[in-house]
N, C-alpha and C positions, 0 to 999 in steps of 0.2 A: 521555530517549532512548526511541526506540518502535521496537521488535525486530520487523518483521513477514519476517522473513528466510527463516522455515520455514513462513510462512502462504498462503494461497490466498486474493490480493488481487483483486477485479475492478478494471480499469485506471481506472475514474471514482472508489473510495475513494481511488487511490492518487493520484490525480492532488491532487484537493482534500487529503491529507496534504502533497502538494506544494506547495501555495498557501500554507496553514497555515505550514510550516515559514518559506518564503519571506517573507509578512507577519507573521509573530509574533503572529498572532492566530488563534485558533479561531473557528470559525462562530456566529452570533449566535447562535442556538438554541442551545449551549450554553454561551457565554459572552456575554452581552447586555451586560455592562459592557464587552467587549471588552478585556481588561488581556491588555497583553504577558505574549507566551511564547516559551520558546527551545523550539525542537522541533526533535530530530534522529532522521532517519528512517533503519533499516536495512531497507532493500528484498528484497524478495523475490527470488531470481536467475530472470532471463528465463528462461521453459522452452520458448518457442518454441524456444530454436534448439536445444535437449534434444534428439533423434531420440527415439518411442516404440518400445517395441518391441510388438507387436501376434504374439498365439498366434494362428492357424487352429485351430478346431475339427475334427476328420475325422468328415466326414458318414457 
């Protein structure tokens, strides 16, 4: 299992964990024999839909 739950994923690492998981293979470059794997992915929760809250400085 791969915990990135409290990480700061960019959407294209996340994406390719997703392929991974999907084919049960990791990327050639770092598995070149290509031997199955179980990968279970805990996702980071979407922070778009988060609302920021954003301070004014007083000029």
């Amino acid at each position: 299992m791969l915990n990135v739950s409290h990480a700061v994923v960019e959407p294209a690492a996340m994406e390719q964990l997703r392929e991974c998981s999907a084919s049960h293979h990791l990327p050639t470059a770092i598995d070149p024999l290509q031997s199955e794997c179980q990968l279970s992915i805990v996702a980071p929760v979407e922070t778009a839909a988060i609302p920021r809250v954003r301070r004014l400085a007083a000029a």
